[in-house]
Steps between C-alpha positions, in 0.01 A plus 500: 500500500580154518306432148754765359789288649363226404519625132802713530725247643519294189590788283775610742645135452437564140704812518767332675514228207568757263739741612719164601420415138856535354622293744259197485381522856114420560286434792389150510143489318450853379692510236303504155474340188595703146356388159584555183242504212405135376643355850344206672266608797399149691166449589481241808213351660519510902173308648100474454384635836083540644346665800260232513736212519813640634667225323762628241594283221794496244409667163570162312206319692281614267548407097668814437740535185873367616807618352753233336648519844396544866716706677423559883675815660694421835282648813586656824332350788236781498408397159448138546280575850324718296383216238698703222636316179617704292578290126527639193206555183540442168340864422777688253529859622746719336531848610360761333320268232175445425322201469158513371361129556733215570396118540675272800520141453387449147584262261441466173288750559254273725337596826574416842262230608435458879406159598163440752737527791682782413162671433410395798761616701533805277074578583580455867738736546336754322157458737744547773606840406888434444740803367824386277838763614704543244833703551725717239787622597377457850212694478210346558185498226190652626185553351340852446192550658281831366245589717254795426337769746246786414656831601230621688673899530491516125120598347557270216594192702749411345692160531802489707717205427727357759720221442585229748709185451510156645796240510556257285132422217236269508528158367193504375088623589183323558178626289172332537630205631736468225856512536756674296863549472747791423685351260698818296687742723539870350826594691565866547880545632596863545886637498671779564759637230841564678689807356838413344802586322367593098745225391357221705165394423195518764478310780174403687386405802125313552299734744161314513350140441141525406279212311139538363334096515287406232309229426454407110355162339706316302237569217584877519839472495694460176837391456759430246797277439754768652297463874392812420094563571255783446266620772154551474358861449262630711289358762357246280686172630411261713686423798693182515296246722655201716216164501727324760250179439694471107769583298621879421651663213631826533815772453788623703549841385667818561548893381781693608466897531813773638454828643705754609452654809683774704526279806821439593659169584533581873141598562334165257326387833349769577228384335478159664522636828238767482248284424260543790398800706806670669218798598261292680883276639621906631145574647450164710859520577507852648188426670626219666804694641315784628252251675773266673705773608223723660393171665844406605570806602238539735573138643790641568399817704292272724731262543760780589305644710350235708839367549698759617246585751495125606868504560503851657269350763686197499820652624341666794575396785204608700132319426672228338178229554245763421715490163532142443125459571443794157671325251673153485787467267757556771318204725631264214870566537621232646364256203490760215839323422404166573594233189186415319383116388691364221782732466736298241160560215419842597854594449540314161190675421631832539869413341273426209327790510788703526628294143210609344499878623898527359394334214174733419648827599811430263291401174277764524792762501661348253194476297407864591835583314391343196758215505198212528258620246289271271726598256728234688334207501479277776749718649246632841514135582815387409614752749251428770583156511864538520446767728289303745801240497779733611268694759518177690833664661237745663230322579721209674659795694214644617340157577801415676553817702103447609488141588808566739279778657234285582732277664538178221795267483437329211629696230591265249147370480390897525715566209350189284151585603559880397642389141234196442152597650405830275655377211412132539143607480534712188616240325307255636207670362651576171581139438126410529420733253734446282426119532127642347680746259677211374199270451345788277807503255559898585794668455435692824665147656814499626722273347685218704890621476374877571321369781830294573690805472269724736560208826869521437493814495273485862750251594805640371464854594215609675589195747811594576478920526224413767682282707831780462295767612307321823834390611632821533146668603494214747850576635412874507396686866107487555286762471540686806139486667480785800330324752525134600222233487351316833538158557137454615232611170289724599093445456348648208129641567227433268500742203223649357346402172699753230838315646399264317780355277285479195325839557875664510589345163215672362549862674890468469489381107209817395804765478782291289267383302342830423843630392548243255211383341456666185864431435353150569260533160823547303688247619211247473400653162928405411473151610174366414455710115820492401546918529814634513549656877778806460393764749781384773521858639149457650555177615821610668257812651271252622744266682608793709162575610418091518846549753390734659118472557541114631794622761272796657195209455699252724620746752162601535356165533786391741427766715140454565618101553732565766280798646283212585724316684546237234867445458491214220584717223742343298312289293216677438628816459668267217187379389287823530797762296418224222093549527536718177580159316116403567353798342721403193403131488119705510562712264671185243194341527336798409711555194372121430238489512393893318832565219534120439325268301651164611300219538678174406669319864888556438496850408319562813741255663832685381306864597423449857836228486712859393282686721530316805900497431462944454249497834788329666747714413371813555387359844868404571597834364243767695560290871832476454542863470238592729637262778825670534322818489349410812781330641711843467187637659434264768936567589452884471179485736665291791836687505358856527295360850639487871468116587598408854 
C-alpha cells in the first residue's frame, strides 16, 4: 500500500496537470517537458560521488571535455548540502536522432592529451571507485546491470536473465594492476510518443536515461575531420589504459541511441525507484510489526493488570501498611513530583526534541504523499531544514510550559538555551567537518555565504519563533501535578543491580530498535551509496510503531523505577527512552566496518562525524517522546490513588 501511493500519487498530480491543461495551471515540479523531433535534450553533469571516500567532487575536477561555456544551474539548499553541481556538457543530444560515434574536444582532428597530473589525478579516482551522474531531462543515467541465474525447475537449465541497474557509471576499472578509463559513453535515452492532433507533428517525452561505458584506445578509434569516429568491431580492442607516472593520449567519445517505450511520462521513475528488493523490504517490514505489537501488547496487559490491582488495593481503606509494605510506588508520592537537577537543560532538551518530532512526523507525510521524491531534488532537505526552523514555535512552547513546571524563573536564559544548545552542537560539528571537507577540495563542502545564510537563518528565524513560543508556554498554567511534593526528600534505598542506569538503556532501547532496524539498512544504504530512498510509506509505518513501542518501553521502565522506591525519574527516564540510540551507534559501526570499505582518516572522520550528529538525534528524538509518555503516566498513576 504505501509503495502504490508512493507511485500513484505522482500520476494523480500528473492528471491534475492535464485536465487544467487549457488553462495553463500546473503543480509546481510535475509538470513535463514536450519535444519535438530534432529538439535539443541537455545533458548535464551533477557530481563524481564514492562509497569509499564519501567525498563528492564537481564533474569538472577531472579533465573532462568543457563546453565553450560553463553554465552552473542555481541550487536549492538541499542541493548544495548534498554536494550537487549540476553544470552543463558539451555532449549534442537531439531527440530522436542518432548518433553513431561523435568526438568531444577535438581539434584539428588531434587527441586530448592529459598531462602527468591530470593522469594522476584521473588514475586516482578511478582506484577509488568513483561513479560520474549525469542527468537528462532530470532523469538520472544509470547503468544496466544483467545478471544471469540457472532455472533450476526447467530440465534444460536454462538461463534466466535479470537485469539490475546502478546510479550513475564507473569512471573507469582496474585490471591487473593496470588502470583504465571509460572514455566513450553509448547513451541510450528512451521516450514516449504523445498522441496528437494529425495536423501537428509528434511530440515526445524522454522516459529513461541509460549509458553503456566503454573503454577504447586511441589506436582503435578512428576519426575524421567532421569529429565524427568509427568504433571498433568486436571484442578485439584494447581498453584505454591511464600510466599516471607519464603523459596520456586518448578520445572523448560518444554514441547516441532512441527507443520507444510504452512507459508513460508519469511512471519514468518507476524504474529508479524499484531498484532494490521491495519483497524482502514487505517481509522484514511485516515481520517487524507483528513482533513489536505482540510484544507491546503484552507489556501492556501486565502493566494493566498489575496496576489496577495496585490501585484497587491502594484505595482501601483497611490494611493500608500491609499494602504499602507489597509494592512501593505509592511510598514515593510525596517526591514523585519533586524538580529534578538541572531543570533549565533538561527542558531545552525536550523543547528540542519536540522540534525534531514536528519536524520528522511532517516530512515523512509529506514525503509519503509523493510531494518529496528524488524526483525533487534536494527538496527532503530543503524542507527539513526549514521545517526544523519554524517548529521552534513548538518546541519553545513546550520547553517553556515545562521549565515553569519544574519551578524555573529564568526564562529568558531557558528560551536562549532551548534555541542554542541542540542546534549549536549540530553545527558545531558540521563546521569541523566541513573545515576537513574543505581541505580535500570536495564539493560535498559547504560554501561560505550558504553557510552564512544557514546562521541567519538560525538567527533570524529559528531564534526568534523559540523565544515567541517559551514566552507564551512560560506564561501558560503548569501542568497540573495531583499530589504535592514534601519539603523534606525522602531516602532512596539501595537498588539492586538491573536498576542500573546503563543496564536500562540496554533493556529499554532492545524494542525501538527492533522496530526499526531494517528500515535502518535503507536509510544507511541512501546516505552512505548514494541509493535513492523512496519507500516513505514504510518509514511513516515504522515511526508509529518507533512511537509507540518507546512510550509502552518507558512506562514500563518507569514503573519498575518508582516500584522501587526510587523517585529520580526525570532524567533518566530521559536518558533510558533514548537507549535505542546506542544500539544504532552499534549497529553504524557495524555497517562500517562489514558494507564499507573506507579506510583513508577523513572519510572515517565525516562517517562517525554524521553519525554521531544521527545518534544524537534520534536520542533527542526517542527520550523526548518517551519522557512525556511517562510523565502522562506517572500523572494518570498518582491521580487515580487515595493520598491522605
Amino acid at each position: 500500500m504505501a509503495a502504490a501511493m508512493q507511485i500513484w500519487w505522482p500520476r494523480f498530480l500528473l492528471l491534475l496537470c492535464l485536465t487544467c491543461k487549457g488553462s495553463t495551471f500546473y503543480v509546481p515540479g510535475v509538470a513535463p517537458i514536450n519535444f519535438h523531433q530534432n529538439d535539443p535534450v541537455e545533458i548535464k553533469a551533477v557530481k563524481l560521488t564514492s562509497s569509499r571516500t564519501q567525498l563528492p567532487y564537481e564533474y569538472y575536477s577531472l579533465p573532462f571535455c568543457q563546453p565553450n561555456k560553463i553554465t552552473y544551474k542555481a541550487e536549492n539548499l538541499g542541493e548544495v548540502l548534498r554536494g550537487d553541481r549540476i553544470v552543463n556538457t558539451p555532449f549534442q543530444v537531439l531527440m530522436n536522432s542518432e548518433k553513431k560515434c561523435e568526438v568531444l574536444c577535438s581539434q584539428s582532428n588531434k587527441p586530448v592529451t592529459l598531462t602527468v597530473e591530470q593522469s594522476r589525478l584521473v588514475a586516482e579516482r578511478i582506484t577509488e571507485e568513483y561513479y560520474v551522474h549525469l542527468i537528462a531531462d532530470n532523469l538520472p543515467v544509470a547503468t544496466r546491470l544483467e545478471l544471469y541465474s540457472s532455472n533450476r525447475d526447467s530440465d534444460d537449465k536454462k538461463k534466466e536473465k535479470d537485469v539490475q541497474f546502478e546510479h550513475g557509471y564507473r569512471l573507469g576499472f582496474t585490471d591487473v594492476n593496470k588502470i583504465y578509463l571509460h572514455n566513450h559513453l553509448s547513451f541510450i535515452l528512451y521516450y514516449h510518443r504523445e498522441d496528437m492532433e494529425e495536423d501537428r507533428e509528434h511530440t515526445y517525452r524522454v522516459v529513461r536515461f541509460e549509458v553503456i561505458p566503454q573503454s577504447i584506445r586511441l589506436e582503435d578509434l578512428k576519426t575524421d575531420e567532421k569529429s565524427s569516429c568509427t568504433l571498433p568491431e568486436g571484442t578485439n580492442s584494447l581498453p584505454q589504459e591511464i600510466d599516471p607516472t607519464k603523459e596520456n593520449q586518448l578520445y572523448f567519445t560518444y554514441s547516441v541511441h532512441w527507443e520507444e517505450s510504452d512507459i508513460k511520462w508519469a511512471s519514468r521513475w518507476d524504474t529508479y525507484l524499484t531498484m532494490s528488493d521491495v519483497q524482502i523490504h514487505w517481509f522484514s517490514i511485516i515481520n517487524s510489526v507483528v513482533v513489536v505489537f505482540f510484544l507491546s501488547g503484552i507489556l501492556s496487559m501486565i502493566i494493566i493488570r498489575t496496576l489496577r490491582k495496585d490501585i484497587a488495593n491502594y484505595n482501601k481503606e483497611d490494611d493500608i501498611e500491609d499494602t504499602m509494605e507489597e509494592s512501593g510506588w505509592k511510598l514515593v508520592h510525596g517526591d514523585v513530583f519533586r524538580p529534578p537537577q538541572y531543570p533549565m537543560i533538561l527542558s531545552s532538551l525536550l523543547g528540542s526534541g519536540i522540534q525534531l518530532f514536528c519536524m520528522i512526523l511532517i516530512v515523512i507525510f509529506v514525503a509519503m504523499l509523493g510531494m518529496l521524491s528524488p524526483s525533487s531534488r534536494g527538496a527532503l532537505m530543503t524542507t527539513a531544514c526549514f521545517l526544523f526552523m519554524f517548529m521552534g514555535v513548538f518546541g519553545g512552547f513546550s520547553a517553556g510550559r515545562l521549565y515553569r513546571t519544574l519551578k524555573g524563573h529564568r526564562w529568558k536564559k531557558g528560551a536562549f538555551c532551548t534555541a542554542t544548545l541542540y542546534p549549536g552542537v549540530v553545527f558545531g560539528i558540521c563546521f569541523v567537518l566541513n573545515c576537513f571537507i574543505w581541505g580535500k577540495h570536495s564539493s560535498g563542502a559547504v560554501p561560505f555565504p550558504t553557510m552564512v545564510a544557514l546562521l541567519c537563518m538560525w538567527f533570524g528565524i529559528s531564534l526568534p519563533l523559540v523565544y515567541l513560543g517559551y514566552y507564551f508556554g512560560f506564561r501558560k498554567q503548569p501542568y497540573d501535578n495531583p499530589v504535592r511534593t514534601n519539603q523534606i526528600p525522602r531516602q532512596i534505598p539501595e537498588q539492586r543491580w538491573y536498576m542500573n542506569r546503563f543496564v536500562g538503556i540496554l533493556m529499554a532501547g532492545i524494542l525501538p530498535f527492533g522496530a526499526m532496524f531494517i528500515e535502518l539498512f535503507f536509510i544507511f544504504s541512501a546516505i552512505w551509496e548514494n541509493q535513492f530512498y523512496y519507500l516513505f510509506g514504510f518509514l511513516f509505518l515504522v515511526f508509529i510503531i518507533l512511537v509507540v513501542s518507546c512510550s509502552q518501553i518507558s512506562i514500563v521502565m518507569v514503573y519498575f523505577q518508582l516500584c522501587a522506591e526510587d523517585y529520580r525519574w526525570w532524567w533518566r527516564n530521559f536518558l533510558v527512552s533514548g537507549g535505542s540510540a546506542f544500539y544504532v551507534l552499534v549497529y553504524a559501526i557495524f555497517y562500517f566496518v562489514n558494507k564499507l570499505d573506507i579506510v583513508e582518516f577523513i572519510p572515517s572522520l565525516l562517517y562517525f562525524g554524521y553519525t554521531t550528529l544521527m545518534v544524537l538525534s534520534f536520542w533527542l528524538l526517542t527520550g523526548t517522546i518517551g519522557f512525556y509518555a511517562a510523565y502522562m503516566f506517572v500523572r494518570k498513576i498518582y491521580a487515580a490513588v487515595k493520598i491522605d
